[in-house]
N, CA and C atoms as a LAMMPS dump frame, in Angstrom:
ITEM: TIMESTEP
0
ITEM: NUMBER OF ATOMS
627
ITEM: BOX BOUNDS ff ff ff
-5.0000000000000000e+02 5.0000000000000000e+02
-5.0000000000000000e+02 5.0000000000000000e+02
-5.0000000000000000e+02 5.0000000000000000e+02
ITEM: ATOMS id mol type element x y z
1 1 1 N 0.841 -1.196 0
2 1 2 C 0 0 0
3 1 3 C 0.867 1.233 0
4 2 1 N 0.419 2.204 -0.742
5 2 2 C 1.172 3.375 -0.857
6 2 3 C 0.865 4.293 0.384
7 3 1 N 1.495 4.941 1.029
8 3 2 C 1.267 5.671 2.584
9 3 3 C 0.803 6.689 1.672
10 4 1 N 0.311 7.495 2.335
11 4 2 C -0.758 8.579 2.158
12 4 3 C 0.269 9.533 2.075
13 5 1 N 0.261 10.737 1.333
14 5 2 C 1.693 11.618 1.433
15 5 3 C 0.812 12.996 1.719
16 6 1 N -0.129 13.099 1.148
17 6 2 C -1.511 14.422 1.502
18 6 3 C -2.806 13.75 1.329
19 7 1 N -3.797 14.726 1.875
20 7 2 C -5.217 14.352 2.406
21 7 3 C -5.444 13.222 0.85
22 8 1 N -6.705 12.694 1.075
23 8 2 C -7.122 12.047 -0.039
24 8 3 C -8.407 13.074 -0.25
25 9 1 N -8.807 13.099 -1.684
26 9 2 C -9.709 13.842 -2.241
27 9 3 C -11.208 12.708 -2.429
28 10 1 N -10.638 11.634 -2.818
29 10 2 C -12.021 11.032 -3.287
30 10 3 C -11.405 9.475 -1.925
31 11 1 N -12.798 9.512 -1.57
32 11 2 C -12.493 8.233 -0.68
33 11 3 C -13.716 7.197 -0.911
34 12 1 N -13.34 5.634 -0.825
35 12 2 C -14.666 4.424 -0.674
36 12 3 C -14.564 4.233 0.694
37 13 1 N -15.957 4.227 1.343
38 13 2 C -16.505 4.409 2.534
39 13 3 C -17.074 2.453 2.576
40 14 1 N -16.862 1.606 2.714
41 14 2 C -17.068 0.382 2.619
42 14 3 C -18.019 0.442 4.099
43 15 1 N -19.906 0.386 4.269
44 15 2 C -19.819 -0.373 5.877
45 15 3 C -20.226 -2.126 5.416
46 16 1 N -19.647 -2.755 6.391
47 16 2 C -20.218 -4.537 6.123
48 16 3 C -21.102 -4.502 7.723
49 17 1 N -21.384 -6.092 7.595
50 17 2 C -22.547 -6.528 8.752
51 17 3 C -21.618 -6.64 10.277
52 18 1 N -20.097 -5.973 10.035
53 18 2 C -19.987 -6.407 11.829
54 18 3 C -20.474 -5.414 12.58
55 19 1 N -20.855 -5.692 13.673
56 19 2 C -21.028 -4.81 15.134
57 19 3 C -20.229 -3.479 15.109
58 20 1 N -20.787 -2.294 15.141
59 20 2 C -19.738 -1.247 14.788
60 20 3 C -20.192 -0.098 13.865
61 21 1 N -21.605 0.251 13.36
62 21 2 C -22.681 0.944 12.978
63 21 3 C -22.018 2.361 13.123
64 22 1 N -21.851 3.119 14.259
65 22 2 C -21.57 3.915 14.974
66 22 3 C -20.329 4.757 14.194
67 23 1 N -19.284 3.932 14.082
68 23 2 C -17.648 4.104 13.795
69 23 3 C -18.276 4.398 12.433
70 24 1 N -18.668 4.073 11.903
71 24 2 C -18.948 4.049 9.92
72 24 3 C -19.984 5.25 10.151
73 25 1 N -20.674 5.414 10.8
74 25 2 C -21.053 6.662 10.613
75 25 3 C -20.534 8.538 10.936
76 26 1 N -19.856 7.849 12
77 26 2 C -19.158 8.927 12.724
78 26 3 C -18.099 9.533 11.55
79 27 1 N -17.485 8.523 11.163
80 27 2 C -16.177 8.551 10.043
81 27 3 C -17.088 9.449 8.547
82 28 1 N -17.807 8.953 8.168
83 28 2 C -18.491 9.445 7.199
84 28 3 C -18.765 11.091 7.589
85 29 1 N -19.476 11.482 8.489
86 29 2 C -19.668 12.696 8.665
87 29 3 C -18.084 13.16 9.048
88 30 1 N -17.245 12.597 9.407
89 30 2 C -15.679 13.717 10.104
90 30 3 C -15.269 13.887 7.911
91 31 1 N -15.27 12.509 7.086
92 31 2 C -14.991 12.44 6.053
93 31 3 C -15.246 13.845 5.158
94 32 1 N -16.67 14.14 5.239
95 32 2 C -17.648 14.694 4.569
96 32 3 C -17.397 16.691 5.062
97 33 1 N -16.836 16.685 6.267
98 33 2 C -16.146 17.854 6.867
99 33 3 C -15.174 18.353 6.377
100 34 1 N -14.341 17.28 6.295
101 34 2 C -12.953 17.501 5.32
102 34 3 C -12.773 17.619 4.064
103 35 1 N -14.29 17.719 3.633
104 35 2 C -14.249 17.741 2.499
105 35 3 C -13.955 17.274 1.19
106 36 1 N -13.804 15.331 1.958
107 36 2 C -13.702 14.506 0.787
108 36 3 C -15.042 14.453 -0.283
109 37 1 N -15.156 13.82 -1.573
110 37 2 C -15.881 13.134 -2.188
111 37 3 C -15.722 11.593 -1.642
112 38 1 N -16.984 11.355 -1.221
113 38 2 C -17.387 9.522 -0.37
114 38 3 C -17.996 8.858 -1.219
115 39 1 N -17.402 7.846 -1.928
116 39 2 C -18.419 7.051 -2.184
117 39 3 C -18.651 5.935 -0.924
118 40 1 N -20.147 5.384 -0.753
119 40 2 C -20.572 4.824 -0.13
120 40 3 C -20.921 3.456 -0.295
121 41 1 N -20.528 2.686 0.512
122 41 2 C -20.807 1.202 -0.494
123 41 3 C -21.601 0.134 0.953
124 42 1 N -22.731 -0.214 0.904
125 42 2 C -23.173 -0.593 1.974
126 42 3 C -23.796 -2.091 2.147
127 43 1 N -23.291 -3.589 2.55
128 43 2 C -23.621 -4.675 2.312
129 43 3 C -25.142 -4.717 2.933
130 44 1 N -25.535 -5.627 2.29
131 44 2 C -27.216 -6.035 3.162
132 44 3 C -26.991 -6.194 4.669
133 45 1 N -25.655 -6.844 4.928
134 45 2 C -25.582 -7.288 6.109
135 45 3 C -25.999 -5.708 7.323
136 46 1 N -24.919 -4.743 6.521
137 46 2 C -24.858 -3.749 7.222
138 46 3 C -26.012 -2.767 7.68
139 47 1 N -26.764 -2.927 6.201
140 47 2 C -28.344 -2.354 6.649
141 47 3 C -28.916 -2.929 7.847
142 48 1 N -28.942 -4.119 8.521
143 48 2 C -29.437 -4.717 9.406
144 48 3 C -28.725 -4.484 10.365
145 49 1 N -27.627 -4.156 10.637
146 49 2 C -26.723 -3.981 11.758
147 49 3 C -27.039 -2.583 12.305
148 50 1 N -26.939 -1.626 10.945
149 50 2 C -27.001 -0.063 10.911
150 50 3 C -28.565 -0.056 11.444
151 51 1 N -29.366 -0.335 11.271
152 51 2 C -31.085 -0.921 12.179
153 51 3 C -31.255 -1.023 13.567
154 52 1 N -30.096 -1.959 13.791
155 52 2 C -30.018 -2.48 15.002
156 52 3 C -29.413 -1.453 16.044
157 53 1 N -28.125 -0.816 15.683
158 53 2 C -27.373 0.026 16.388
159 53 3 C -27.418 1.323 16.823
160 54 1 N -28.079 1.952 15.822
161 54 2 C -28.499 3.268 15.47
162 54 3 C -30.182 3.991 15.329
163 55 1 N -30.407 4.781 15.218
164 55 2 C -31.871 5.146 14.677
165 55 3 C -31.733 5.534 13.321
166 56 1 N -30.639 5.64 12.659
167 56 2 C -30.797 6.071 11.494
168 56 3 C -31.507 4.983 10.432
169 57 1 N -32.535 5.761 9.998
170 57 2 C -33.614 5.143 9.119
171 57 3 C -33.062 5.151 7.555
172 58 1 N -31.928 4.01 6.687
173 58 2 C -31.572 4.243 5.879
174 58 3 C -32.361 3.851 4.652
175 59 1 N -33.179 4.34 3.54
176 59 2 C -33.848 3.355 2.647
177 59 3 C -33.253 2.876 2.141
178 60 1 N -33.567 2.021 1.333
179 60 2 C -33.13 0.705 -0.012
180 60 3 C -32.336 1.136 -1.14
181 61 1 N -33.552 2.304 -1.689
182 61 2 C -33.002 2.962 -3.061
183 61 3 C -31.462 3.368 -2.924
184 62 1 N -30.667 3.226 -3.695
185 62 2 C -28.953 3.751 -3.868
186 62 3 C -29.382 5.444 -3.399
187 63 1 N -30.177 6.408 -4.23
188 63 2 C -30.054 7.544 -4.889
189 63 3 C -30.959 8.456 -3.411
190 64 1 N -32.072 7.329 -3.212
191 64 2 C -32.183 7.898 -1.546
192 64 3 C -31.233 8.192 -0.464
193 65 1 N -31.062 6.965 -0.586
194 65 2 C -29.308 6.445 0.075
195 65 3 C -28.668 7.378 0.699
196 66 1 N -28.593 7.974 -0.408
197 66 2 C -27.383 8.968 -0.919
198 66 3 C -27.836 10.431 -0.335
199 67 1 N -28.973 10.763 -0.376
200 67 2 C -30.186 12.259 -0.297
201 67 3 C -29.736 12.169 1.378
202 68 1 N -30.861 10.777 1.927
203 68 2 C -30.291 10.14 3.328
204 68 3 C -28.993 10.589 3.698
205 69 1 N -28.189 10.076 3.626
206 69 2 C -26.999 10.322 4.452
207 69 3 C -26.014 11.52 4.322
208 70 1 N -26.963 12 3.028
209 70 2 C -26.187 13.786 3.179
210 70 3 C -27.126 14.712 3.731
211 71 1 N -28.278 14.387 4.196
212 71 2 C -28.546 15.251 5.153
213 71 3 C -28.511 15.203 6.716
214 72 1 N -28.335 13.648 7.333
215 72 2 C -27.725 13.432 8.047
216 72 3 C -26.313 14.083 8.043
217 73 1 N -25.411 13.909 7.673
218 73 2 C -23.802 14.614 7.802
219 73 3 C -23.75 15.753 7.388
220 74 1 N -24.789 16.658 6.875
221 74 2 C -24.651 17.663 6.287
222 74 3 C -23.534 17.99 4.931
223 75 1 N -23.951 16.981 4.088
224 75 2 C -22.899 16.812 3.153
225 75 3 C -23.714 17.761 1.808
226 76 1 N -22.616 18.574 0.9
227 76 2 C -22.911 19.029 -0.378
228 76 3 C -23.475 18.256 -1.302
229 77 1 N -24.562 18.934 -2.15
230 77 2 C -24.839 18.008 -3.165
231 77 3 C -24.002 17.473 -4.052
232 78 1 N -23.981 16.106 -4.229
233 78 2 C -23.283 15.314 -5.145
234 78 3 C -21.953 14.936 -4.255
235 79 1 N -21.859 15.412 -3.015
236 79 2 C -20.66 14.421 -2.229
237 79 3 C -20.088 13.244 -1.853
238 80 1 N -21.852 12.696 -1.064
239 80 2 C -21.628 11.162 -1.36
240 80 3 C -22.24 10.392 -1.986
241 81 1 N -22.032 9.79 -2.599
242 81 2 C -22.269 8.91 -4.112
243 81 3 C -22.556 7.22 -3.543
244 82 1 N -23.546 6.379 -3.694
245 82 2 C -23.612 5.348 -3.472
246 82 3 C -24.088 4.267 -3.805
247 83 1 N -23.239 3.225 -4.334
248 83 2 C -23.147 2.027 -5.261
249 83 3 C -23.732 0.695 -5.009
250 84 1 N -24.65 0.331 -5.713
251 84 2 C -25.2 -1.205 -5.285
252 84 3 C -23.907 -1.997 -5.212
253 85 1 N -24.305 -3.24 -4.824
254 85 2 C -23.204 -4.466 -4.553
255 85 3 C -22.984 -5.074 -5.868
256 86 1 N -23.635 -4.994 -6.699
257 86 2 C -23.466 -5.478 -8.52
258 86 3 C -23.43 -4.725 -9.089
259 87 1 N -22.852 -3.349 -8.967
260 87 2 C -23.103 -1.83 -9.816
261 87 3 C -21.394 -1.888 -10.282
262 88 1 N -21.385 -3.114 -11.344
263 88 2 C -19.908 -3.352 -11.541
264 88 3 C -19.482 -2.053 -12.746
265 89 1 N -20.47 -0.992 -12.944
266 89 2 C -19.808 -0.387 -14.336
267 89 3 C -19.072 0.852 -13.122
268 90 1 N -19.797 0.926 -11.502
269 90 2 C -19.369 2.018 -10.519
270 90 3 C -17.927 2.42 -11.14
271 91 1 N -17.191 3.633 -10.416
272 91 2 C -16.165 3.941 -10.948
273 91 3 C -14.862 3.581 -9.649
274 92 1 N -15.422 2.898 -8.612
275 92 2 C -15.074 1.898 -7.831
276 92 3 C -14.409 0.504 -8.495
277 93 1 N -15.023 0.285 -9.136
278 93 2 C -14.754 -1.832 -9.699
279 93 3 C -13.265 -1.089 -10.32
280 94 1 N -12.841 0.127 -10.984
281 94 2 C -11.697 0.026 -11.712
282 94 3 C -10.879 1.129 -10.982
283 95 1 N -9.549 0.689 -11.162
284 95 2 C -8.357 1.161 -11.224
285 95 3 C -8.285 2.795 -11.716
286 96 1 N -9.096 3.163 -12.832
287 96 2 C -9.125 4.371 -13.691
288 96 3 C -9.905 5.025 -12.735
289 97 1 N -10.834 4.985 -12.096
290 97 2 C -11.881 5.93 -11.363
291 97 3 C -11.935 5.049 -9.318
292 98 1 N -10.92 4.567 -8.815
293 98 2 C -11.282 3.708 -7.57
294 98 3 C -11.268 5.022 -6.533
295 99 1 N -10.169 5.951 -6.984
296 99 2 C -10.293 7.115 -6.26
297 99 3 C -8.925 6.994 -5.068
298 100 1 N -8.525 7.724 -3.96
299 100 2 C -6.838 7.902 -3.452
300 100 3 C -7.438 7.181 -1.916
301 101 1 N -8.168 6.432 -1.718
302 101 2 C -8.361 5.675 -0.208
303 101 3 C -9.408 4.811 -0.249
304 102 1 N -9.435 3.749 0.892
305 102 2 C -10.616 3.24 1.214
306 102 3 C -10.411 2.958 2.293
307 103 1 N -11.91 2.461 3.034
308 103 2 C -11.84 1.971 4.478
309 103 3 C -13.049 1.435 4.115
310 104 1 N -12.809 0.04 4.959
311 104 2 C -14.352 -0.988 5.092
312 104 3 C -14.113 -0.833 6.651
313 105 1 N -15.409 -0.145 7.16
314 105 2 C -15.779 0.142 8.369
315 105 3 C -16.838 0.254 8.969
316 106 1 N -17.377 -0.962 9.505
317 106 2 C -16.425 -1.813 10.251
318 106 3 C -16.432 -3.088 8.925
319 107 1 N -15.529 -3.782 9.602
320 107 2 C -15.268 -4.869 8.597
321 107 3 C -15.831 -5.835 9.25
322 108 1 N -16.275 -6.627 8.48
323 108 2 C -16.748 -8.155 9.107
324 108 3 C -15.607 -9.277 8.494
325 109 1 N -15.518 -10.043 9.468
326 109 2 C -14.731 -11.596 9.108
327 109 3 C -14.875 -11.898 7.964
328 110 1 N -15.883 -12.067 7.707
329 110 2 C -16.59 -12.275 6.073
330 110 3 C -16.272 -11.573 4.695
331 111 1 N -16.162 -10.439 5.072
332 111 2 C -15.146 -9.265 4.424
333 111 3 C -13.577 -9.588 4.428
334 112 1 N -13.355 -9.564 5.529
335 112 2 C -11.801 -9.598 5.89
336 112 3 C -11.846 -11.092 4.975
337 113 1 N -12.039 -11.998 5.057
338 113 2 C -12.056 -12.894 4.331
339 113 3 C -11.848 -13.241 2.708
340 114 1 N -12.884 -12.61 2.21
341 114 2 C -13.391 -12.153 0.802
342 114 3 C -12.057 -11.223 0.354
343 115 1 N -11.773 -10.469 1.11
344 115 2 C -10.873 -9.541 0.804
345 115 3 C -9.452 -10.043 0.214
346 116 1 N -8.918 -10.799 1.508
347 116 2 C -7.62 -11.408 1.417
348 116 3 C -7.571 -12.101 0.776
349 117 1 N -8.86 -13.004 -0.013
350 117 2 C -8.691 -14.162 -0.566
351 117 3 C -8.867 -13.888 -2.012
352 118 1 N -9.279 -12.65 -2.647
353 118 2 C -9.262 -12.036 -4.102
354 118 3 C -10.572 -12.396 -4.587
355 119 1 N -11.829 -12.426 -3.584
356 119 2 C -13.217 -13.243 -4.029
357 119 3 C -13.868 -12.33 -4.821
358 120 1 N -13.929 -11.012 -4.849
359 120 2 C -14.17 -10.038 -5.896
360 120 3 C -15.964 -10.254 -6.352
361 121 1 N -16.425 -11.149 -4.887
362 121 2 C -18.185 -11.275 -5.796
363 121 3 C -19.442 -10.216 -5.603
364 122 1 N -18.701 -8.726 -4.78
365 122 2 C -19.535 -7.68 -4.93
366 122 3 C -18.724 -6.515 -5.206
367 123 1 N -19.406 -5.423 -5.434
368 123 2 C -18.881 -4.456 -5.067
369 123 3 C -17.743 -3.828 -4.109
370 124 1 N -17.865 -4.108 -3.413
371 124 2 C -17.015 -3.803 -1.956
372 124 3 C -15.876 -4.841 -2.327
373 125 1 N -15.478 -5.754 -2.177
374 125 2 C -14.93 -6.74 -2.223
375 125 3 C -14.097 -6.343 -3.648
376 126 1 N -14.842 -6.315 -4.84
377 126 2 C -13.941 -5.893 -5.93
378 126 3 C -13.309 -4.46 -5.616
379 127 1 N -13.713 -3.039 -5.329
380 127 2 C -13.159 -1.824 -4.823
381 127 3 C -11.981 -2.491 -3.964
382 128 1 N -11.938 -2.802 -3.118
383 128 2 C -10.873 -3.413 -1.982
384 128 3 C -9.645 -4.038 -2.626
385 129 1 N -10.448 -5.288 -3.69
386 129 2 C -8.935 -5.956 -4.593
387 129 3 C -8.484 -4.514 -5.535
388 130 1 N -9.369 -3.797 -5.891
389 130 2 C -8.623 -2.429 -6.701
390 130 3 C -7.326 -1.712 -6.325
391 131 1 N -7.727 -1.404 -4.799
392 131 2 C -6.636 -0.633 -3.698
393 131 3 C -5.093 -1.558 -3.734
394 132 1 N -5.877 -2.65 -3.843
395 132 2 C -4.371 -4.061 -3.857
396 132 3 C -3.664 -3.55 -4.38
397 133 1 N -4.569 -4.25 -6.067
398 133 2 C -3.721 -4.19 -7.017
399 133 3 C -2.817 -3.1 -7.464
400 134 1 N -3.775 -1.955 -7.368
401 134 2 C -3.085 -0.36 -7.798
402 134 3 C -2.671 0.024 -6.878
403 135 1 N -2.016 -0.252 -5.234
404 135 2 C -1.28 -0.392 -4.168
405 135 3 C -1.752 1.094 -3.598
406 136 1 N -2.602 1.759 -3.538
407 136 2 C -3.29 2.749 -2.899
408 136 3 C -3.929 1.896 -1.723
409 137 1 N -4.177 2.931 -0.296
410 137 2 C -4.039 2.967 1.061
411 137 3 C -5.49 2.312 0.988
412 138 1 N -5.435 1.273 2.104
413 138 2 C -6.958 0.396 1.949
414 138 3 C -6.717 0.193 3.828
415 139 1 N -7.29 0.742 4.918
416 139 2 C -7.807 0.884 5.849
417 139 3 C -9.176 -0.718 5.968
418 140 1 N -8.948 -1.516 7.337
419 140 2 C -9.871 -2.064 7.25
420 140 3 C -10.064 -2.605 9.038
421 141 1 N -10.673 -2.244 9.602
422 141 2 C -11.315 -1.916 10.712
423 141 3 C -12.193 -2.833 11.664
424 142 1 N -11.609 -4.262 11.481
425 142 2 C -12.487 -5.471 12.283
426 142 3 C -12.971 -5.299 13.749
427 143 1 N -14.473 -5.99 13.838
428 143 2 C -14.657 -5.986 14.749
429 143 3 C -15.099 -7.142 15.572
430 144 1 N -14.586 -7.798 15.798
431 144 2 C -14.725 -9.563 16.226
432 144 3 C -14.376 -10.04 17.782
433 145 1 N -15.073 -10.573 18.457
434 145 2 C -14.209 -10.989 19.801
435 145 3 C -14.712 -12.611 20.539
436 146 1 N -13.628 -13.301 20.394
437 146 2 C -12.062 -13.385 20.384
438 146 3 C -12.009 -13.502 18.737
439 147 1 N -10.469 -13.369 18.298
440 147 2 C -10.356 -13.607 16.75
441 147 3 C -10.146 -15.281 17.028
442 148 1 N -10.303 -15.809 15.628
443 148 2 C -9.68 -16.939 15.516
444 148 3 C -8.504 -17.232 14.672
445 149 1 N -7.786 -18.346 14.872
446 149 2 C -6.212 -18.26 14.166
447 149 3 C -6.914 -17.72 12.161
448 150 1 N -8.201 -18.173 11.689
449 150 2 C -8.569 -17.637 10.512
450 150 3 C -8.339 -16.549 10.515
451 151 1 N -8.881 -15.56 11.589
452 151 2 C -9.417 -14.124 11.16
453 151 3 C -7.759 -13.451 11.44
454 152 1 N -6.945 -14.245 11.884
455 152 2 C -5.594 -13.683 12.354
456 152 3 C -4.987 -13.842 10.786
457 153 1 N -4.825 -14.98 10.591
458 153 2 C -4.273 -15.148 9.209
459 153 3 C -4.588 -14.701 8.028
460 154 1 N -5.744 -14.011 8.022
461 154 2 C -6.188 -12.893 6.99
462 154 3 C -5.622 -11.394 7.459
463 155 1 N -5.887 -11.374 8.599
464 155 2 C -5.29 -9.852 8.765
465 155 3 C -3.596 -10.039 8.424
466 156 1 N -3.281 -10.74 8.773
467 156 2 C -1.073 -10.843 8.816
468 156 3 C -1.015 -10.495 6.64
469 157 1 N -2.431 -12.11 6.081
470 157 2 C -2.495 -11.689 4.868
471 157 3 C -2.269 -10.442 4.535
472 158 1 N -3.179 -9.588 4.848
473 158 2 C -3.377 -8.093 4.273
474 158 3 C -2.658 -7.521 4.854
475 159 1 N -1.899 -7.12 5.721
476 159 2 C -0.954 -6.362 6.32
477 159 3 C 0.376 -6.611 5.216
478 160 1 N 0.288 -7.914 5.204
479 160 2 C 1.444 -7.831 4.333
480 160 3 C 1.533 -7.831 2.871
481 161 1 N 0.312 -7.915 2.605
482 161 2 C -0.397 -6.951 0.71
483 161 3 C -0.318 -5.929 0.945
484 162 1 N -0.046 -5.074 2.193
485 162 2 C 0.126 -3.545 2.202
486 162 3 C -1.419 -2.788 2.748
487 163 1 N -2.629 -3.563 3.135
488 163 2 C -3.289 -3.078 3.704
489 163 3 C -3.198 -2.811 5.297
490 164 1 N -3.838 -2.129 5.87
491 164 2 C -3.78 -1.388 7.102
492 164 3 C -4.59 -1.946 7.729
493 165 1 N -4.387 -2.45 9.104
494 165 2 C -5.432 -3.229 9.831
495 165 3 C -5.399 -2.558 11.082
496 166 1 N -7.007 -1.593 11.106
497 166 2 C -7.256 -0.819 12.357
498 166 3 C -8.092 -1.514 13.63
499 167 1 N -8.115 -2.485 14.412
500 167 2 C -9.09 -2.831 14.494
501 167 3 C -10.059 -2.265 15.759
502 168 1 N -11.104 -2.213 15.673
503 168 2 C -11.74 -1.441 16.503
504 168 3 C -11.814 -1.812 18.195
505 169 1 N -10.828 -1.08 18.843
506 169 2 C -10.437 -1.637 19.676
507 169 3 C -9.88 -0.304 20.629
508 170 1 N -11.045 0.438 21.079
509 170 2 C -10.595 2.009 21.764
510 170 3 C -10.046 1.579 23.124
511 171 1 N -8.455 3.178 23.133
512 171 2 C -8.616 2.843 24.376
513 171 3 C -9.085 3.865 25.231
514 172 1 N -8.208 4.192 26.633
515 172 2 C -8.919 4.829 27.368
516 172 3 C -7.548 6.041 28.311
517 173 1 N -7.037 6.06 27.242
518 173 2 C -6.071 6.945 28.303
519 173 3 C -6.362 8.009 28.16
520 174 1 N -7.462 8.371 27.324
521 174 2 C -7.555 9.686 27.323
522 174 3 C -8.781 10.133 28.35
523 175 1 N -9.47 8.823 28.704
524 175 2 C -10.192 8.968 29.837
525 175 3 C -11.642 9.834 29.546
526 176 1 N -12.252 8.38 28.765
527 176 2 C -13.606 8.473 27.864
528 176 3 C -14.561 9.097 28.698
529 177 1 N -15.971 10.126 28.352
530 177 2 C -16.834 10.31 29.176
531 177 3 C -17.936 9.607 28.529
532 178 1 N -18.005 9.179 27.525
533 178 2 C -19.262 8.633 27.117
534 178 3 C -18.92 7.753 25.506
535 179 1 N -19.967 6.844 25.142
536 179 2 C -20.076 6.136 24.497
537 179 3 C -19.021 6.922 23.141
538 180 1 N -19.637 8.06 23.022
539 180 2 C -19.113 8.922 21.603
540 180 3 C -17.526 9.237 21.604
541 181 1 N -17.051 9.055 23.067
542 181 2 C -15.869 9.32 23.131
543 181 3 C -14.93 8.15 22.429
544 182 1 N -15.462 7.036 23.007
545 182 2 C -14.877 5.546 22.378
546 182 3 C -14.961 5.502 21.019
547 183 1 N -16.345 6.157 20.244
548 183 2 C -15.994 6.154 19.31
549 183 3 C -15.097 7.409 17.938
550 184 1 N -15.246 8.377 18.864
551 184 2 C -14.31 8.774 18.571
552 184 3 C -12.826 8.33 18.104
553 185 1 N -12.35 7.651 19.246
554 185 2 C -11.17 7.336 19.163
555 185 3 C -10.265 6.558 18.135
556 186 1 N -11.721 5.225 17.777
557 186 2 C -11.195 4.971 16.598
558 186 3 C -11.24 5.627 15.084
559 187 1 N -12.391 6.533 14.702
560 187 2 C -12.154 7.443 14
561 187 3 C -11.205 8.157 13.954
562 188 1 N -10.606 8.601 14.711
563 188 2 C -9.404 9.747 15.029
564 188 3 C -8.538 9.046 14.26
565 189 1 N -8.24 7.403 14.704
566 189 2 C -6.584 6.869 14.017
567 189 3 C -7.187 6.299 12.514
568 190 1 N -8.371 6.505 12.178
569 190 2 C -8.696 6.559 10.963
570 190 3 C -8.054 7.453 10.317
571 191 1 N -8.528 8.918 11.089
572 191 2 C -8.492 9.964 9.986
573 191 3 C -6.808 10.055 10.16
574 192 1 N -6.071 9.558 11.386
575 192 2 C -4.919 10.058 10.917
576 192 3 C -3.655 9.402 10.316
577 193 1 N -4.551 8.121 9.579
578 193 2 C -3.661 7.265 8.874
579 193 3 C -4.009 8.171 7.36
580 194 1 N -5.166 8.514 7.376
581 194 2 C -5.863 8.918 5.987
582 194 3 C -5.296 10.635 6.079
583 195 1 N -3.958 10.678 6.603
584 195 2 C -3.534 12.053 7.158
585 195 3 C -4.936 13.167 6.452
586 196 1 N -5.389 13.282 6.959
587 196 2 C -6.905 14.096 7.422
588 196 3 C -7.051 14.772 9.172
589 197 1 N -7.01 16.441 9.041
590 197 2 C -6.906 16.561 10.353
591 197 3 C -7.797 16.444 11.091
592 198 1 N -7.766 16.215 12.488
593 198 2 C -8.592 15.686 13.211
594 198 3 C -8.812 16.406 14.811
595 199 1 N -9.734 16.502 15.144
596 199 2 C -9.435 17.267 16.552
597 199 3 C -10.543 16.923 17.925
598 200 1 N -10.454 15.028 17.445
599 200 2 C -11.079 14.057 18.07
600 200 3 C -10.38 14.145 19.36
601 201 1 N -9.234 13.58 18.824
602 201 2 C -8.189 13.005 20.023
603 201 3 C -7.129 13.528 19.87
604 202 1 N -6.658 14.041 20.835
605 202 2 C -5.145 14.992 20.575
606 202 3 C -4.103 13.308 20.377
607 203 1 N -2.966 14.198 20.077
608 203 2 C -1.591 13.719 20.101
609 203 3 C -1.314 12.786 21.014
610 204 1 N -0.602 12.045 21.189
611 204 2 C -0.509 11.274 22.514
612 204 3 C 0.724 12.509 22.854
613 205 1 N 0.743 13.039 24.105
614 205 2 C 1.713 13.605 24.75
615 205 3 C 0.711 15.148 24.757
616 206 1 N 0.158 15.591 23.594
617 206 2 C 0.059 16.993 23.54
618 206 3 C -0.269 18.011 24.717
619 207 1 N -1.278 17.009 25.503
620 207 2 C -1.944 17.867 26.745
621 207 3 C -1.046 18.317 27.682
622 208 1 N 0.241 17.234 27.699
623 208 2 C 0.915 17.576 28.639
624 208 3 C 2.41 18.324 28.194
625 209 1 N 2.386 18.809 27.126
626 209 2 C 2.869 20.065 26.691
627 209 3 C 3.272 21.195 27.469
């Protein structure tokens, strides 16, 4: 994976079905601040998770989708853009249009899986082998507990294809007051792998400056 050298302009926003609703949304709106272009790419699984976790009422339609979650984040028209799981002509599936980042967040096993293994049978999954191949920064954000030696041996996989393995796993030295703080935190080392500034979570050291 190529390290990020300045902000990214166009980013794939991947959410899948793990536990972790919250982080994929939070990230999307800090995304949408900074003034990326998002495309949005969202598994069935995740609609049901995003149901479960959240109140956000997302519809079906792509183009709602899309209306949806930019007025939630307060995003510009035409910011975030969002692709069925077979919308193979998207400008995601290729190399020529995949855009300078991605993050599947949160990732599911199932993902992490699909991913490492070159299964390429949706959307998401093909965007992800794109980042591989054309060695641009691919962020991927599991959320599983305990792992198993599988879900280990896919992540070591992709770490060492050059993807980035964040996994959602906050801590607490900064001495959380509430749910939003935790999630904060992992957004923060999102945005600051995706060098995107951030003013979640300071520096480690800064406070005591």
């Amino acid at each position: 994976m190529a390290l990020l050298q300045q902000p990214p302009k166009v980013i794939t926003l991947a959410i899948t079905g793990a536990s972790g609703a919250p982080y994929a949304l939070r990230l999307l709106q800090c995304l949408v601040q900074a003034g990326c272009q998002v495309n949005v790419l969202v598994s069935a699984a995740a609609q049901v998770v995003l149901a479960t976790e959240t109140d956000w009422q997302i519809p079906g339609e792509k183009q709602a989708q899309a209306a949806y979650l930019a007025r939630q984040v307060g995003a510009q028209e035409g910011q975030i853009r969002v692709y069925g799981k077979q919308q193979w002509m998207a400008p995601v599936a290729s190399g020529a249009g995949a855009g300078d980042a991605m993050v599947v967040c949160p990732c599911s096993t199932g993902s992490l899986s699909a991913i490492a293994n070159g299964a390429s049978d949706n959307l998401i999954e093909r965007a992800a082998d794109v980042h591989l191949k054309e060695r641009r920064a691919l962020i991927l954000v599991p959320r599983e507990a305990p792992y198993s030696a599988i879900h280990l041996e896919h992540m070591l996989k992709l770490t060492q294809m050059g993807a980035l393995i964040i996994p959602a796993s906050p801590g607490f030295y900064h001495q959380p007051q509430s749910i939003n703080d935790l999630v904060d935190f992992i957004v923060a080392r999102i945005l600051n792998q995706l060098c995107l500034p951030q003013t979640l979570l300071p520096a480690w050291g800064e406070n005591d400056a």
